[in-house]
N, CA, C and O atoms as CSV, one atom per row, in Angstrom:
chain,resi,resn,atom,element,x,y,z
A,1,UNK,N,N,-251.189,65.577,30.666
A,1,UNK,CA,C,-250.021,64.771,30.468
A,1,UNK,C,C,-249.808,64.613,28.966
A,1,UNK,O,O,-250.809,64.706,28.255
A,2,UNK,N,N,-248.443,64.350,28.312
A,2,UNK,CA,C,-248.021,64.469,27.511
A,2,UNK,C,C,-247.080,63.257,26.719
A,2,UNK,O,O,-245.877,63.041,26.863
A,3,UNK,N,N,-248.030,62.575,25.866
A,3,UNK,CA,C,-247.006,61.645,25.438
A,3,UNK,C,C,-246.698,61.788,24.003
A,3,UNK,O,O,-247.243,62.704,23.388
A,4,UNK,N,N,-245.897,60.998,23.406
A,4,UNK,CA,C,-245.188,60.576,22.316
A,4,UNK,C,C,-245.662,59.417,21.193
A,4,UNK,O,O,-245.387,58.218,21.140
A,5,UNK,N,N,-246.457,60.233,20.345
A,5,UNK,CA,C,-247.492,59.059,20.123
A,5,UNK,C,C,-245.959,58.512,18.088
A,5,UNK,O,O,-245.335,59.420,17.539
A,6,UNK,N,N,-245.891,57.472,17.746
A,6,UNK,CA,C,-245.576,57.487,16.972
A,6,UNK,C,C,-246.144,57.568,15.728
A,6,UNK,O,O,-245.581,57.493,14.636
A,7,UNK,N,N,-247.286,57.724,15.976
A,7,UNK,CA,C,-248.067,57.618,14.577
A,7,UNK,C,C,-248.539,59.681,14.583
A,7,UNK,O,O,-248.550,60.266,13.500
A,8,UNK,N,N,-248.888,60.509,15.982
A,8,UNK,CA,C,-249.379,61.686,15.741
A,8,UNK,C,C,-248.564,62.470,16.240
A,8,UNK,O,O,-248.818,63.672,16.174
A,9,UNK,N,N,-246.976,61.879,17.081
A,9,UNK,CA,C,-246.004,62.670,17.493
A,9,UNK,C,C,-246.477,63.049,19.014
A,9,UNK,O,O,-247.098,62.265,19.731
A,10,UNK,N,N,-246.076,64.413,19.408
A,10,UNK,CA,C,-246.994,65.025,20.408
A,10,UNK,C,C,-247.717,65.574,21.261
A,10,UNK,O,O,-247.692,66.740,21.654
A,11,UNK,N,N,-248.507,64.555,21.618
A,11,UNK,CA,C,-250.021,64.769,21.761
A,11,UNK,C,C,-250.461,64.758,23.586
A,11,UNK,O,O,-249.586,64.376,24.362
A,12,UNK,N,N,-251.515,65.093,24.015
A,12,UNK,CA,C,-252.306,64.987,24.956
A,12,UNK,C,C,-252.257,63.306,25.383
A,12,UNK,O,O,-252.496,62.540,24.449
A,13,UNK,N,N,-252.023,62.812,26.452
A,13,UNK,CA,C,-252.227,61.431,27.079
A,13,UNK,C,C,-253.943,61.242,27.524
A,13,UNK,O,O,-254.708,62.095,27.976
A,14,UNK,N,N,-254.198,59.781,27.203
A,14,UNK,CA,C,-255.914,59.770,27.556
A,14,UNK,C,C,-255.673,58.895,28.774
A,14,UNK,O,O,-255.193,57.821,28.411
A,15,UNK,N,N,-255.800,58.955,29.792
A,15,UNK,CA,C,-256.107,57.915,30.699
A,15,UNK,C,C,-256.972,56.840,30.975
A,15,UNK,O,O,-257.962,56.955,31.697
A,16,UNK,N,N,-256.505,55.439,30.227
A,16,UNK,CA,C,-257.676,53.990,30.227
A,16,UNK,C,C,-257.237,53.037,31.372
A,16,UNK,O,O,-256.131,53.173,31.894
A,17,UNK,N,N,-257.930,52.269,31.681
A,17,UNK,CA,C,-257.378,50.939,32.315
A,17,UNK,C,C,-256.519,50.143,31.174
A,17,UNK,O,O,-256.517,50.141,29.943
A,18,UNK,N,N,-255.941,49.606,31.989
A,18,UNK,CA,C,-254.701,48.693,30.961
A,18,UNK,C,C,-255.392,47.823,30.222
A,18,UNK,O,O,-255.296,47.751,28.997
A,19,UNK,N,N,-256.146,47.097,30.949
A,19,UNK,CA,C,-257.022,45.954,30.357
A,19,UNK,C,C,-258.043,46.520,28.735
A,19,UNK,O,O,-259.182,46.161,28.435
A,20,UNK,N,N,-257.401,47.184,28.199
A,20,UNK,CA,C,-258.658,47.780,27.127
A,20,UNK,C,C,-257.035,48.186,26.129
A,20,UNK,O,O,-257.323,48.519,24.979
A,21,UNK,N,N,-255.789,48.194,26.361
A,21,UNK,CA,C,-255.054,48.425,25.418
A,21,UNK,C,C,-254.421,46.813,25.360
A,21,UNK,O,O,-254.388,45.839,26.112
A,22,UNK,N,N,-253.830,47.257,23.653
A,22,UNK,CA,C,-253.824,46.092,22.963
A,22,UNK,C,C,-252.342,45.730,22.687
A,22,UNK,O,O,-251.438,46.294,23.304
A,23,UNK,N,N,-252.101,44.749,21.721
A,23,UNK,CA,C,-250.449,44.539,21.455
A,23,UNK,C,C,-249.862,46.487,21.077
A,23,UNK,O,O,-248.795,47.068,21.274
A,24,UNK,N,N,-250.868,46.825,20.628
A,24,UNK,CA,C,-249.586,47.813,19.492
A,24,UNK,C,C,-249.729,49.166,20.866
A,24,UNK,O,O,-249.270,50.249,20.501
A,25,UNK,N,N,-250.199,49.143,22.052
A,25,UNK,CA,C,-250.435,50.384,22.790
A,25,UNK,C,C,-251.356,50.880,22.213
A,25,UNK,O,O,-250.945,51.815,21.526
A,26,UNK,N,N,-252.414,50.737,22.132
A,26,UNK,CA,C,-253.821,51.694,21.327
A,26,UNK,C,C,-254.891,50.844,21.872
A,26,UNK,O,O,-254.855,49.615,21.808
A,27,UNK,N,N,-255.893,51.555,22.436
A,27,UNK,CA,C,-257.356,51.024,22.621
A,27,UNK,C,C,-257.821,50.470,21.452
A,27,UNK,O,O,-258.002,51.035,20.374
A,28,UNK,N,N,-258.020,49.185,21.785
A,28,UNK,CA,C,-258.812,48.049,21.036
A,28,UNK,C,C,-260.160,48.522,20.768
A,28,UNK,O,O,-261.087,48.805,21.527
A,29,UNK,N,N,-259.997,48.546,19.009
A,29,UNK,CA,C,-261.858,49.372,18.968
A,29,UNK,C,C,-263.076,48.717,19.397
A,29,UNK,O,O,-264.144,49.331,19.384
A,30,UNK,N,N,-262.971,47.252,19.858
A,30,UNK,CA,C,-263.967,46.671,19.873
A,30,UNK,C,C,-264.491,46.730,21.298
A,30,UNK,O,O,-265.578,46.220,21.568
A,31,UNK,N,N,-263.704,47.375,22.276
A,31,UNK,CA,C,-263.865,47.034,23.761
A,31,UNK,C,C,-264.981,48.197,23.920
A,31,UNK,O,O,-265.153,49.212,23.244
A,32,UNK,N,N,-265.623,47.740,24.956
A,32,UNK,CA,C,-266.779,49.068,25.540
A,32,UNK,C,C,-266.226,49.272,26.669
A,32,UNK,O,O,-265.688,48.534,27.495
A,33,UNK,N,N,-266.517,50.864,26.572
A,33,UNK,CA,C,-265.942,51.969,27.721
A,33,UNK,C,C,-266.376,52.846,28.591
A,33,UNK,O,O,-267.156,53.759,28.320
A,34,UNK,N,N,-265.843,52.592,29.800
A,34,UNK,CA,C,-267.049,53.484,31.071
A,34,UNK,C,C,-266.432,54.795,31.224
A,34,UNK,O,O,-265.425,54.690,31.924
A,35,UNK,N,N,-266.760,56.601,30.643
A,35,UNK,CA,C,-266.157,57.216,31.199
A,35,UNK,C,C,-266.337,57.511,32.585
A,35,UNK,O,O,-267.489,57.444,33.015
A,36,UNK,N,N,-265.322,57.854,33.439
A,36,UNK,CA,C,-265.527,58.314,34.821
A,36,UNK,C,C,-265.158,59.822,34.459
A,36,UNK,O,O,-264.556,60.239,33.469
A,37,UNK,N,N,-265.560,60.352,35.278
A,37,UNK,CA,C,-265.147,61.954,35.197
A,37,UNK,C,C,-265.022,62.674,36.562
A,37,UNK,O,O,-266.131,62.715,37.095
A,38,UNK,N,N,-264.142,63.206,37.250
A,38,UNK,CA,C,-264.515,64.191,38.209
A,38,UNK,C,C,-264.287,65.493,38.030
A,38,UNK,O,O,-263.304,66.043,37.534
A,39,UNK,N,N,-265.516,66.060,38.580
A,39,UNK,CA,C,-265.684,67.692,38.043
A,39,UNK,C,C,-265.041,68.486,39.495
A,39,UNK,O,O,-264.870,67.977,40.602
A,40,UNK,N,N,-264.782,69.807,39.083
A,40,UNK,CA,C,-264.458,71.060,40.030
A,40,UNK,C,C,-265.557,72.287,40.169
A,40,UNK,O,O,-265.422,73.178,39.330
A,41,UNK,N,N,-266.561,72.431,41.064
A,41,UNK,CA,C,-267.691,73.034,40.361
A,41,UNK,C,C,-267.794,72.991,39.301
A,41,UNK,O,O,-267.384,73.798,38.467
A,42,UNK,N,N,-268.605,71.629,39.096
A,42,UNK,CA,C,-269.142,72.109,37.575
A,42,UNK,C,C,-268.875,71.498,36.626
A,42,UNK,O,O,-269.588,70.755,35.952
A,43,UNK,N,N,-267.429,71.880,36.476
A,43,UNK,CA,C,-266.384,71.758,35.214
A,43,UNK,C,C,-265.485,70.374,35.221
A,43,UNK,O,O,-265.341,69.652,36.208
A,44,UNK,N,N,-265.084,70.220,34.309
A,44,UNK,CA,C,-264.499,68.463,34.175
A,44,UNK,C,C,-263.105,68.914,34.584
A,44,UNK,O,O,-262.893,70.028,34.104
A,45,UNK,N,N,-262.280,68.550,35.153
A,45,UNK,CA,C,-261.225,68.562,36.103
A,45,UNK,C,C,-260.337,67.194,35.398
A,45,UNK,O,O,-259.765,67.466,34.342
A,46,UNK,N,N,-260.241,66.255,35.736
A,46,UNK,CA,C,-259.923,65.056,34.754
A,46,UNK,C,C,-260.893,63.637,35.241
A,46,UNK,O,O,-261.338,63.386,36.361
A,47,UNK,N,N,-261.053,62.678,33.696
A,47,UNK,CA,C,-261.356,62.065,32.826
A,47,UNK,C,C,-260.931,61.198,32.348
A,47,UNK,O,O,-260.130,61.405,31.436
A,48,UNK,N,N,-261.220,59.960,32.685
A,48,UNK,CA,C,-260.527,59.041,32.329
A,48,UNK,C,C,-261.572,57.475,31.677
A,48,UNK,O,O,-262.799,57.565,31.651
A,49,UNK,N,N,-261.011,56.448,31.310
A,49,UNK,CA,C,-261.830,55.270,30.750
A,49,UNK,C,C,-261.735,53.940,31.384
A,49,UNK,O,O,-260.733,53.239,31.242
A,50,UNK,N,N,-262.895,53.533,32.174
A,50,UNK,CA,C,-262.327,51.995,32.303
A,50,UNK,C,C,-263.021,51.572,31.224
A,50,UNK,O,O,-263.779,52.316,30.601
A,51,UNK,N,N,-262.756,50.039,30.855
A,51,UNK,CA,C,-263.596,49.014,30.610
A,51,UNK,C,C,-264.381,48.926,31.363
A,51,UNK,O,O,-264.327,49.232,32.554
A,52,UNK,N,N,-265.494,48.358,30.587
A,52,UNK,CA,C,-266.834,47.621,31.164
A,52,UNK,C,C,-266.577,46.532,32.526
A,52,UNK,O,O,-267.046,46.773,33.639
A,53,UNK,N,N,-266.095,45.818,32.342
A,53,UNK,CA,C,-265.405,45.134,33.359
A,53,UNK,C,C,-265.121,45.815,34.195
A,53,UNK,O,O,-265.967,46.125,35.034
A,54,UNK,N,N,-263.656,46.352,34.267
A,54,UNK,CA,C,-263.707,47.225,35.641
A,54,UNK,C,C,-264.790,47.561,35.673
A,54,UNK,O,O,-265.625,46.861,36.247
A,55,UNK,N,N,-265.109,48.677,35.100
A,55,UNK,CA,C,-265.835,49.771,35.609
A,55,UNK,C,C,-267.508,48.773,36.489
A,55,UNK,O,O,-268.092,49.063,37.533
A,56,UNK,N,N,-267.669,48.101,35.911
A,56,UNK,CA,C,-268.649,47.575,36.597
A,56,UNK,C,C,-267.996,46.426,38.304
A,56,UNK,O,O,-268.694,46.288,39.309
A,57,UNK,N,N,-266.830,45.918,38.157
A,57,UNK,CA,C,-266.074,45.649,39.312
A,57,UNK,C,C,-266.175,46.560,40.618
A,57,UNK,O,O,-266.274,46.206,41.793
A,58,UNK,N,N,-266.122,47.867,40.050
A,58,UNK,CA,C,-266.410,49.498,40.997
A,58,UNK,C,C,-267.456,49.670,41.244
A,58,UNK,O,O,-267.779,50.227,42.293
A,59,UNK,N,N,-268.421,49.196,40.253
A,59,UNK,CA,C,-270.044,49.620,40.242
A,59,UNK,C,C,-270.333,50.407,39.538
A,59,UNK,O,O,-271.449,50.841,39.822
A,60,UNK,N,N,-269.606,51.182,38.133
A,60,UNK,CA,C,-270.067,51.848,37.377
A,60,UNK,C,C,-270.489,51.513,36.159
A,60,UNK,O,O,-269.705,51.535,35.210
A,61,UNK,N,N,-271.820,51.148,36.014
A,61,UNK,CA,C,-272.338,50.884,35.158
A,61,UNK,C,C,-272.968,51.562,33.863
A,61,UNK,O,O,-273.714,51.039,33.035
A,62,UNK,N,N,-272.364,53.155,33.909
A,62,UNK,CA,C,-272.942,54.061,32.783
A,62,UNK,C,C,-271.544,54.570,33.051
A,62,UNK,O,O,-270.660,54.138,33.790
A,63,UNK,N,N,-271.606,55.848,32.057
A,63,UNK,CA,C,-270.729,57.326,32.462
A,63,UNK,C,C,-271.028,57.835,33.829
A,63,UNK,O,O,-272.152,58.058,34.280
A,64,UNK,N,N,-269.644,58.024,34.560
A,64,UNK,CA,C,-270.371,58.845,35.756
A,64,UNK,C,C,-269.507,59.721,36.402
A,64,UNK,O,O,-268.281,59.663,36.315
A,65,UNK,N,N,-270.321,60.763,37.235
A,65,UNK,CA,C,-269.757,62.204,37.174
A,65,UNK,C,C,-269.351,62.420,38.587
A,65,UNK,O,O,-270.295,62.423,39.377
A,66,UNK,N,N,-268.433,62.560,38.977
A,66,UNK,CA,C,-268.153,62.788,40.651
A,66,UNK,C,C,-267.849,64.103,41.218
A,66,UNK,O,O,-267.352,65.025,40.572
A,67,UNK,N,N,-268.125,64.142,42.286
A,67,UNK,CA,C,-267.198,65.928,42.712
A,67,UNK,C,C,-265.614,65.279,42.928
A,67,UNK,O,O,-265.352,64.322,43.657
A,68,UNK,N,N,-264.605,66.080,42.074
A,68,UNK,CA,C,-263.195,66.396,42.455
A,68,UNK,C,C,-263.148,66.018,44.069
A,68,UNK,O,O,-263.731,66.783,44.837
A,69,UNK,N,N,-262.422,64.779,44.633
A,69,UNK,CA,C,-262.266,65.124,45.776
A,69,UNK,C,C,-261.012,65.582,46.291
A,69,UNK,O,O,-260.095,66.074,45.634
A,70,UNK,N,N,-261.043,65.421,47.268
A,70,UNK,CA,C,-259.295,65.884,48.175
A,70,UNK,C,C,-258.504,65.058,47.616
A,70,UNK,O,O,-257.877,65.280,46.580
A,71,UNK,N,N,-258.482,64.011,48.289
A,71,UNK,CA,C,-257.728,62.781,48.007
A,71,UNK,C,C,-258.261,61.831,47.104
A,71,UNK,O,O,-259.480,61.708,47.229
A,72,UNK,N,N,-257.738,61.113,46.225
A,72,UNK,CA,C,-258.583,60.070,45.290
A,72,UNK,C,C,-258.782,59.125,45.936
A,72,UNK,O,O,-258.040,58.932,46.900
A,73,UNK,N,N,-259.743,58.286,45.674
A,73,UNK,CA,C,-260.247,57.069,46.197
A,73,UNK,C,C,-259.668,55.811,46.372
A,73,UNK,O,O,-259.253,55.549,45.243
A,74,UNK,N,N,-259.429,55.013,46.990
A,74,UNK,CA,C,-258.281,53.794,47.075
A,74,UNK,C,C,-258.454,53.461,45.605
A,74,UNK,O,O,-257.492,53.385,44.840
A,75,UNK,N,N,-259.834,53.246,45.201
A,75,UNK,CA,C,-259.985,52.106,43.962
A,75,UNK,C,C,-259.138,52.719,42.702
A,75,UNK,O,O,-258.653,52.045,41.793
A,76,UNK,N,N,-259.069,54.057,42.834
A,76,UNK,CA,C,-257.985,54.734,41.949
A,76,UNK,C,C,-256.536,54.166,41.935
A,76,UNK,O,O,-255.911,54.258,40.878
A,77,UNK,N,N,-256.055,53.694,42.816
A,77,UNK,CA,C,-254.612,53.320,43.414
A,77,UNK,C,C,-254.834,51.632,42.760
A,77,UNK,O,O,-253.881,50.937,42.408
A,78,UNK,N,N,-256.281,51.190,42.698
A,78,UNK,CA,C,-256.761,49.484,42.465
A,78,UNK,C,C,-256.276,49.427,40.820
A,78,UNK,O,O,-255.470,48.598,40.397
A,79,UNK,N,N,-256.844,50.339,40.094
A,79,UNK,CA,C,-256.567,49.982,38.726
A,79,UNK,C,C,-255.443,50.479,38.239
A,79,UNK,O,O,-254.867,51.563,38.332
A,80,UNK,N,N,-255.202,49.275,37.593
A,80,UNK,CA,C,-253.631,49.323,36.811
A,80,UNK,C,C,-253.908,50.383,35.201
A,80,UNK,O,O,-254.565,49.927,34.264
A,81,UNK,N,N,-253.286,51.766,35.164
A,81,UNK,CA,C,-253.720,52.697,34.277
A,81,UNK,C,C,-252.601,52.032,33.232
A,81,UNK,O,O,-251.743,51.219,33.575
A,82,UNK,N,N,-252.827,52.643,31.649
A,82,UNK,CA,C,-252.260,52.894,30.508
A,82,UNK,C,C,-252.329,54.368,30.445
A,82,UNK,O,O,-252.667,54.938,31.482
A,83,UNK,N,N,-251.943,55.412,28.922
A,83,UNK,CA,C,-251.835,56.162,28.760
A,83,UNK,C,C,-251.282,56.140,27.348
A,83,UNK,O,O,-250.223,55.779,26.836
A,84,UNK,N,N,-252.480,56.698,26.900
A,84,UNK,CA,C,-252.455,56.467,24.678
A,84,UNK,C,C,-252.879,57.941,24.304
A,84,UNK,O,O,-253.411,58.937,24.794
A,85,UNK,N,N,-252.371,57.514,23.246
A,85,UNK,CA,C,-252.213,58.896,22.182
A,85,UNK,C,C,-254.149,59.184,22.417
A,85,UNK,O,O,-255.034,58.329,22.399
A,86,UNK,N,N,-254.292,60.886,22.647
A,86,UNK,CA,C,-255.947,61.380,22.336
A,86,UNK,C,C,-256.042,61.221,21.158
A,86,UNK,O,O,-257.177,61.012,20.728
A,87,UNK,N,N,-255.277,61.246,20.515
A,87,UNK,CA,C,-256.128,61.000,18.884
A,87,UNK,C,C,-256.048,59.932,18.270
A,87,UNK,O,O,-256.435,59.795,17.109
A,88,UNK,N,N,-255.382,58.766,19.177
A,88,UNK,CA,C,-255.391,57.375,18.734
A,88,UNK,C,C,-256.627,57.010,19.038
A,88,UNK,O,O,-257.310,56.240,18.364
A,89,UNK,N,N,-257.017,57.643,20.241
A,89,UNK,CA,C,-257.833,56.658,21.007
A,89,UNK,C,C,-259.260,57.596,20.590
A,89,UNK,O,O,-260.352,57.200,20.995
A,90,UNK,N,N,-259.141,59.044,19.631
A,90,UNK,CA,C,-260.718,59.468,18.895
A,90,UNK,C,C,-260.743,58.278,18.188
A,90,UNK,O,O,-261.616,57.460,18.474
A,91,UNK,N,N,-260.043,58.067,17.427
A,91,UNK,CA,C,-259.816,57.367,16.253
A,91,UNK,C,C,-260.421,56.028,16.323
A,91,UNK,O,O,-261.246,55.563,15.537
A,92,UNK,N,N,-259.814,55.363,17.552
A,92,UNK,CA,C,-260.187,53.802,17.622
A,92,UNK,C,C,-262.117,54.089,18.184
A,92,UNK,O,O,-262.960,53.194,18.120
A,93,UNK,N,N,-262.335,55.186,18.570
A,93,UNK,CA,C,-263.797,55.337,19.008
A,93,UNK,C,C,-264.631,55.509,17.887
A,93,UNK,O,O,-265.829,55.232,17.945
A,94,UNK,N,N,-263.926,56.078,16.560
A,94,UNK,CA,C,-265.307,56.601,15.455
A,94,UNK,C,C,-265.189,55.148,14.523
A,94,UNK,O,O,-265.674,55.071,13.394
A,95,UNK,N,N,-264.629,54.279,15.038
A,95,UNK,CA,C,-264.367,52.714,14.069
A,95,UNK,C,C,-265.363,52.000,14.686
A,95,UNK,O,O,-265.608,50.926,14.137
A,96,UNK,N,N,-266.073,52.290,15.749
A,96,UNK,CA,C,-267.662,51.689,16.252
A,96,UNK,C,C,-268.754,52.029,15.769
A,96,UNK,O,O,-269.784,51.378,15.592
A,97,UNK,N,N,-268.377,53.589,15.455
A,97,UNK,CA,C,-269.685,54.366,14.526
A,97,UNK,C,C,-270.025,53.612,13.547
A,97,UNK,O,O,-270.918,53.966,12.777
């Protein structure tokens, strides 16, 4: 997916929970983040971020890796998504480093 970032033009869309973006649309650097991932043999298929919060609401308490299924899971349909610039949201990640 493809958005319109105003600061990098654009770019690739990152998929977060809402609850982790801030006034200006950009992941808040200070929040901690659960990736979920589902793979296709193997391979990462799509990738996305809750918060700690959610993600522990679900039960995910690390990064975690699923098989691609058929249909997505209700709890997918549960969280309310955002969608920020990929290089806003490298950006707001190397400001923890």
């Amino acid at each position: 997916m493809m958005i319109l970032c105003q600061k990098h033009g654009g770019q690739p869309g990152m998929q977060v929970s809402r609850d982790v973006v801030d006034a200006e649309g950009q992941v808040a650097p200070d929040v901690q983040l659960i990736r979920v991932e589902f793979n296709y043999e193997g391979t990462p298929a799509l990738w996305f971020h809750l918060s700690s919060a959610a993600a522990s609401r679900l039960g995910f308490t690390r990064p975690t890796v699923l098989p691609l299924p058929d249909d997505y899971p209700s709890w997918c349909d549960e969280i309310q998504w955002s969608c920020v610039c990929a290089k806003c949201f490298d950006e707001s990640r190397r400001l923890l480093a």
